[in-house]
C-alpha positions in Angstrom: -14.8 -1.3 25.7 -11.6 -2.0 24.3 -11.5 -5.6 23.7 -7.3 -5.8 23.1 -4.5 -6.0 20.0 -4.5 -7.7 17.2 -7.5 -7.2 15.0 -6.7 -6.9 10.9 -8.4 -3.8 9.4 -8.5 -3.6 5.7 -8.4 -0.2 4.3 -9.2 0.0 0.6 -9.0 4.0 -1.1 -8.3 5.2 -4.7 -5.1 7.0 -3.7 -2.6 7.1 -0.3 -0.9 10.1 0.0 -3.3 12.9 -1.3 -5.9 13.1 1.3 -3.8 10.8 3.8 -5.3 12.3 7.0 -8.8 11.3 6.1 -8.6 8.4 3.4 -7.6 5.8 5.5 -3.6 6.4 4.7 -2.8 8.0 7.9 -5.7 5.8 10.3 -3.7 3.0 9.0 -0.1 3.9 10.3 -1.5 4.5 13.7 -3.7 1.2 13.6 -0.6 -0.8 13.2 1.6 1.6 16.2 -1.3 0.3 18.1 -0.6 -3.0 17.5 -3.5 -3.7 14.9 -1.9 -5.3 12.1 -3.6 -3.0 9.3 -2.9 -2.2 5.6 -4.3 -0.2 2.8 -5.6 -1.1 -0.7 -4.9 1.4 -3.4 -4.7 2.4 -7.1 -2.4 4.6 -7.0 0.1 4.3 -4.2 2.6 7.2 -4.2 4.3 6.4 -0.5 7.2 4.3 0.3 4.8 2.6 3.2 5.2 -1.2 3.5 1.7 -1.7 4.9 0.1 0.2 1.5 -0.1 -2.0 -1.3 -0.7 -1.0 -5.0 -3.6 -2.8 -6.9 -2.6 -2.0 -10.1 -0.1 -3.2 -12.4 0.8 -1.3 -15.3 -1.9 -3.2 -17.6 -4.3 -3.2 -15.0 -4.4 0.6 -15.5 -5.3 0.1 -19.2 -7.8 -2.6 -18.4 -9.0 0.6 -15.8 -9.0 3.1 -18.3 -11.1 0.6 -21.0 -13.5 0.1 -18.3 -13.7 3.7 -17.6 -14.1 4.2 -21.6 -16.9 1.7 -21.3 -19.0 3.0 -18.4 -18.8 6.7 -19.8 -20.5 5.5 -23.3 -23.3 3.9 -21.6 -23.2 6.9 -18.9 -23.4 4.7 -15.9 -21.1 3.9 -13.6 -19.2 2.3 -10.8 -21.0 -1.1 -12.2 -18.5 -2.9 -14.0 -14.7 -2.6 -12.8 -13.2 -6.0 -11.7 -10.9 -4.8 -8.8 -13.4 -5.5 -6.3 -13.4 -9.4 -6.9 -9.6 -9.1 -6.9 -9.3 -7.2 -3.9 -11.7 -10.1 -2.0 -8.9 -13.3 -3.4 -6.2 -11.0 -1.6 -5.0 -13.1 1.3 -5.1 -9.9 3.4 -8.5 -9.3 2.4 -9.5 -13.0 3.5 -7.4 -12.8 6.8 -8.8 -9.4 7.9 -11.2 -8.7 10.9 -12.8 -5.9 8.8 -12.7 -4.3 5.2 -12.9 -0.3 6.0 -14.4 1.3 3.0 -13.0 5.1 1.8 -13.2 6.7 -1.7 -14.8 4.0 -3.5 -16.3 6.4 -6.2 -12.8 7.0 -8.4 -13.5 4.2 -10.9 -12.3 0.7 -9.3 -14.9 -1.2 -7.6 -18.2 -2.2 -8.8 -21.4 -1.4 -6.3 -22.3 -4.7 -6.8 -19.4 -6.3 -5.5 -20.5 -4.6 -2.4 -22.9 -6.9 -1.4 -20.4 -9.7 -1.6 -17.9 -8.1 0.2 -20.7 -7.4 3.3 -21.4 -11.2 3.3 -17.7 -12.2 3.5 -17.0 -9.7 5.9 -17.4 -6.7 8.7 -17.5 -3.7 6.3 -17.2 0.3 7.6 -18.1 2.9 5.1 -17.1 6.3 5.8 -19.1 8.4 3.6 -16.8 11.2 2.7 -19.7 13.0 0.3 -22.6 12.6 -1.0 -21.9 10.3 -3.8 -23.7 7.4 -2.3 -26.9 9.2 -1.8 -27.2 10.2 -5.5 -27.6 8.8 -8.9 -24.0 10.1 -10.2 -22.9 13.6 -8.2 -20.8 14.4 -5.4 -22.3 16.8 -4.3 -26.4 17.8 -5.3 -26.0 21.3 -4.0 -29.1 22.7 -4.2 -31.0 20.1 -6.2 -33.3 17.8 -4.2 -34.2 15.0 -6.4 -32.2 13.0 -4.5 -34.4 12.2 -2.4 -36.9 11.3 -5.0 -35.1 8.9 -7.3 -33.1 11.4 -9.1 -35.3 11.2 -12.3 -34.4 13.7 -15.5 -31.7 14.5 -13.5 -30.9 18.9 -14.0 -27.5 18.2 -13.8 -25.8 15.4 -15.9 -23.0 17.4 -16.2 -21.8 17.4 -13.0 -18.8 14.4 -12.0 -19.4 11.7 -12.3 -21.1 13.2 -15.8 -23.9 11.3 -17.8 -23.5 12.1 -21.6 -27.1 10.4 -21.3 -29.5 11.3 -18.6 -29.2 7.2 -16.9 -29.9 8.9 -13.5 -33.4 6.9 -12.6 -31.1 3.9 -13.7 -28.3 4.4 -11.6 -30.5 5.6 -8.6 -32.4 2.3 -8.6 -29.1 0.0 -8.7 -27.9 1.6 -5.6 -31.5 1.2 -4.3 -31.0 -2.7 -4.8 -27.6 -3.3 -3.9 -28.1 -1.0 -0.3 -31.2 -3.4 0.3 -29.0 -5.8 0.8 -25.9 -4.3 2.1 -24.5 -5.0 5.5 -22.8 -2.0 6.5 -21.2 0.4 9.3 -21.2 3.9 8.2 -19.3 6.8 9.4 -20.0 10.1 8.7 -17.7 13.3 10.0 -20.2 15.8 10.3 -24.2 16.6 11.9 -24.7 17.5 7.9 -23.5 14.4 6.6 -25.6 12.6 9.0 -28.5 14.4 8.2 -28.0 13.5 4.5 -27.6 9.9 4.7 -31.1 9.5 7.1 -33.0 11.8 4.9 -31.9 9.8 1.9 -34.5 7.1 1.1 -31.6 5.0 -0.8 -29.7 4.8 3.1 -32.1 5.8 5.2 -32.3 2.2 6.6 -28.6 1.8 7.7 -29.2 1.6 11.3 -25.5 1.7 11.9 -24.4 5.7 11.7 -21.4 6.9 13.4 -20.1 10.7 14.0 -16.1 10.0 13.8 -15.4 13.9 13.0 -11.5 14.0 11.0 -8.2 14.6 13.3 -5.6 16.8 12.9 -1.9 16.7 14.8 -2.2 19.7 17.1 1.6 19.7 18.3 2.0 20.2 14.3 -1.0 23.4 13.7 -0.5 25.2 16.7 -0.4 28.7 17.8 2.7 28.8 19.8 5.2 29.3 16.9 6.9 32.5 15.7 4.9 34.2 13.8 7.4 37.3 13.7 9.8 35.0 12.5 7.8 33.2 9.7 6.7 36.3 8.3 10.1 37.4 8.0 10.8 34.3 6.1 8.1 35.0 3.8 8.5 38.6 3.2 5.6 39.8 4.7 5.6 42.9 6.9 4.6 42.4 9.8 1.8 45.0 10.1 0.0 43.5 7.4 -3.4 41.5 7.7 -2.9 38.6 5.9 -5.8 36.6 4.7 -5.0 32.5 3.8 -7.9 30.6 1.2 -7.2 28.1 -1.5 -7.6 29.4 -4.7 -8.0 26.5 -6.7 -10.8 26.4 -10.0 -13.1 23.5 -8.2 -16.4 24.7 -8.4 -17.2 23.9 -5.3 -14.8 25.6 -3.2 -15.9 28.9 -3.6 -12.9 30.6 -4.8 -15.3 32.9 -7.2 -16.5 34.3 -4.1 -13.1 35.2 -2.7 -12.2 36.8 -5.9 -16.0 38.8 -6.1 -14.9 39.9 -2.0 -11.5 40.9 -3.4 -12.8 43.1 -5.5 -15.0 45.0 -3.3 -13.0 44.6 -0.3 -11.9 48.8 0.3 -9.5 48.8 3.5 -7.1 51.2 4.5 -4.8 48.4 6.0 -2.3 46.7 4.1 -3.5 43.1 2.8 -1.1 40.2 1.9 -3.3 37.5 0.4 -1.7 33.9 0.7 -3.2 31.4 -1.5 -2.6 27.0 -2.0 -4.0 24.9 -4.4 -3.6 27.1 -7.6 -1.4 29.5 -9.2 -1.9 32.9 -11.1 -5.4 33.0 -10.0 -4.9 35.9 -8.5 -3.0 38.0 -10.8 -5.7 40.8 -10.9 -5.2 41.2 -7.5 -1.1 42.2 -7.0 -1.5 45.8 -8.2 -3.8 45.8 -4.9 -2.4 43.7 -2.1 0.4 41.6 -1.4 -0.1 38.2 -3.6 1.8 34.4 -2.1 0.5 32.1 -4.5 1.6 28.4 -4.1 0.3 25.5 -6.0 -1.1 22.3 -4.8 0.8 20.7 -1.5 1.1 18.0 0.6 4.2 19.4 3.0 2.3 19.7 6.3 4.9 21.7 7.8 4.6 24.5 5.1 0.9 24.2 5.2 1.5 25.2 9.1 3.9 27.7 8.9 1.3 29.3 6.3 -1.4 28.9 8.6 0.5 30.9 11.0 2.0 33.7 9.2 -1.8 34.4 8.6 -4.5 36.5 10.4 -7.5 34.5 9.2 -8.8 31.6 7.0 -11.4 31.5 4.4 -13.4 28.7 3.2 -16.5 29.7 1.6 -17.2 26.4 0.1 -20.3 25.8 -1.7 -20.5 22.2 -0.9 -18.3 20.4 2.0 -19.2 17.3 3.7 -16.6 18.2 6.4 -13.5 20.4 5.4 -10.4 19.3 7.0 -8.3 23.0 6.1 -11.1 24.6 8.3 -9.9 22.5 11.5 -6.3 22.6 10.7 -6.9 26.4 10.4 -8.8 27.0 14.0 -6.1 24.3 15.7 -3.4 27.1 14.5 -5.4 30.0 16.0 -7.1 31.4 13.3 -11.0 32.6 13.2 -12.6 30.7 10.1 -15.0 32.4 7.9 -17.5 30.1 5.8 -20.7 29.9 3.8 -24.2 28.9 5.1 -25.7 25.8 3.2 -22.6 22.9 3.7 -21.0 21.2 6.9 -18.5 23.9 7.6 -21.1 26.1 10.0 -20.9 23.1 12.6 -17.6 22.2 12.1 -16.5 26.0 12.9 -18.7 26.5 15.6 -20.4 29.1 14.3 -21.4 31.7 15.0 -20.0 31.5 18.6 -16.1 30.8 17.3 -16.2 30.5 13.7 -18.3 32.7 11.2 -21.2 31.8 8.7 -22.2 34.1 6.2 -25.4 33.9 3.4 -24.5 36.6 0.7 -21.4 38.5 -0.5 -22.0 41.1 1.9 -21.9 39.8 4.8 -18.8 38.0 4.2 -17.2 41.4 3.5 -18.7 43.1 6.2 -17.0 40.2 9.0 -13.5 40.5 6.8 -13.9 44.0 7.5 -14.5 43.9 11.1 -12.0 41.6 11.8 -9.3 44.0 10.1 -10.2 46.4 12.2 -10.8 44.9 15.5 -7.6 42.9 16.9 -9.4 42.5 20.3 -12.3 40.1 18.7 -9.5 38.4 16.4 -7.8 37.6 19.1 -10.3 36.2 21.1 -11.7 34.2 17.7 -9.0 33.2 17.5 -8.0 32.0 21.2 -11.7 30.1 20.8 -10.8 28.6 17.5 -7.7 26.7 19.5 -9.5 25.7 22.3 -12.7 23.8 20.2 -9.8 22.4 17.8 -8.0 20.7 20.5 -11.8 19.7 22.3 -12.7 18.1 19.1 -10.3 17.5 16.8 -7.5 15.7 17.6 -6.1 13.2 15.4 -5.8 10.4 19.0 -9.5 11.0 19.4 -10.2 10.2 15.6 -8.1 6.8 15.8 -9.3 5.6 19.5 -13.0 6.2 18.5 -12.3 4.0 15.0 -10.5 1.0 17.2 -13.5 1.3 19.6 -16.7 1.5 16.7 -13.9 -1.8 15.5 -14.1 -3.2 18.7 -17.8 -3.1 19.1 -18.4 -4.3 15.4 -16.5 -7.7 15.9 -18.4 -8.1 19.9 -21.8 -7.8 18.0 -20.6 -10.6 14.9 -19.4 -12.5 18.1 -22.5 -12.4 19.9 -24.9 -13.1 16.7 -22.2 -16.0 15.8 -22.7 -17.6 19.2 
């Protein structure tokens, strides 16, 4: 039920404009089109946006970076920056309906102030990783001891690192601050859900919404010239031309494109077309066609490159959603991904997308897709048509103003 205008939503991220369609950035500007008057705490504000407002002063980026210094000696962390008690004297946090948490991780809040945050106000959490649900990680990948107090934790190295192994210590202050913690949590993907109700830190937040990530499908479509694009970017037209980011993360599976790569035998020309790095593929252009671009945040380029393409890969080895995977299938392209994160729901696989367990599988559908334009087609056809059915960037802000909507009925109805 859609209650009417005018409720104040408090969006508080590390960053605006990297990440915007997910991190609150973009959810804001449509909030206040709406007519919700809504803004957006950050540290580092890189837009022009009058409703995005910088926390950080130029000494309160030292006074970050001692903190930082701080936590990392003692190996613990998110416990003792300030910027929480300073975001809750804010008049806009004060005057606001509800405080929307993002990216809290990226050193400014303390989890404690959490709990006083929850008993000032209406709090959403969308959960973007696993973070919460372990002692330091993002992502556990395979390890499991997150669900058993993450004790002699295998993996201090991992970010957030522990130069000591505190992991039992910073396991047990989540455990007492979520005791506590009022909170509406939002979660993107079946995966992620899974996570946070197997989790015994959160798996009494009875509060768990599937709000899946939107994407503008006027702006990745398959209706543009592809012909025409292709031309722009020197690639012949009879070419199969393969898009991935090729960035080092370890978790985005990169080493796994390069291992295909290298195995990959094809009579068919190959253009490879590749965001997020640069020569990283250099061993590659005696072979195929190489378009490397660095990282991006022009939309409109990442489109055109989504079109000039054939298919997309994203064999990830840990994703809590994976946004380049919807913006991919919204532009017509079959997706190809790893078993083991959230992408094989999120794709649809195997009836649209494909999810693969070793190295040669993924080769093997590469290969059958190069030489079968009936089933790309139709892949691809399928990829548009559960894009646009569950996807779209309306559906993502209508379902957050109704989840808002019910939050403030329910604190009117226990107020009453």
């Amino acid at each position: 039920m859609i209650l009417g205008c005018n409720m104040r939503i408090l969006h508080i991220n590390d960053n605006d404009l990297a990440g915007s369609r997910f991190n609150g950035h973009e959810l804001q500007i449509a909030l206040n089109r709406m007519g919700h008057p809504s803004h957006q705490f950050v540290c580092g504000k890189a837009s022009n946006d009058y409703n995005t407002i910088a926390l950080f002063t130029h000494e309160d980026s030292m006074l970050r970076e001692y903190c930082r210094f701080f936590e990392e000696s003692l190996s613990i962390h998110a416990l003792v920056y300030p910027f929480g008690q300073r975001i809750m004297q804010h008049e806009l946090f004060q005057k606001a309906d509800i405080v929307h948490l993002h990216l809290i991780h990226n050193h400014f809040i303390s989890l404690y102030d959490l709990l006083e945050m929850s008993r000032r106000k209406p709090i959403v959490w969308t959960m973007h990783d696993p973070w919460a649900m372990t002692a330091h990680c993002v992502h556990p990948i395979e390890c499991k001891k997150w669900k058993i107090k993450c004790e002699n934790c295998p993996n201090p190295e991992r970010y957030f690192p522990l130069s000591k192994n505190t992991s039992k210590l910073l396991w047990d202050v989540k455990k007492t601050v979520y005791a506590n913690l009022e909170v509406d949590v939002i979660i993107a993907s079946d995966w992620m859900r899974h996570i946070v109700e197997s989790s015994p830190l959160t798996c009494h937040f009875k509060s768990i919404h599937n709000i899946p990530f939107g994407i503008c499908s006027d702006l990745f479509t398959n209706i543009r010239n592809k012909s025409k694009l292709r031309n722009k970017y020197n690639i012949p037209e009879e070419n199969f031309t393969i898009f991935f980011r090729s960035d080092d993360s370890p978790y985005k599976g990169f080493h796994r494109i390069k291992r295909m790569l290298m195995q990959l035998k094809t009579n068919k020309n190959i253009t490879l077309v590749a965001v997020a790095g640069k020569k990283n593929l250099k061993e590659f252009a005696h072979i195929y066609q190489v378009i490397e671009f660095g990282w991006t945040n022009d939309e409109n380029m990442m489109a055109e490159l989504y079109t000039i393409s054939d298919i997309f890969l994203m064999p990830s080895i840990a994703e809590a959603f994976g946004l380049m995977a919807i913006e991919a299938m919204a532009s017509g392209l079959p997706v190809i991904v790893y078993e083991g994160t959230a992408l094989p729901d999120v794709v649809f696989a195997p009836e649209c997308g494909f999810a693969v367990k070793n190295e040669k599988q993924f080769r093997e559908v590469i290969l059958m897709l190069i030489n079968n334009p009936i089933e790309l087609e139709l892949r691809g056809k399928l990829a548009r048509k559960m894009a646009l059915k569950h996807y779209r960037f309306e559906d993502y802000v209508t379902k957050h103003v109704e989840l808002y909507n019910k939050i403030l009925e329910r604190k009117r109805i226990f107020n009453s």
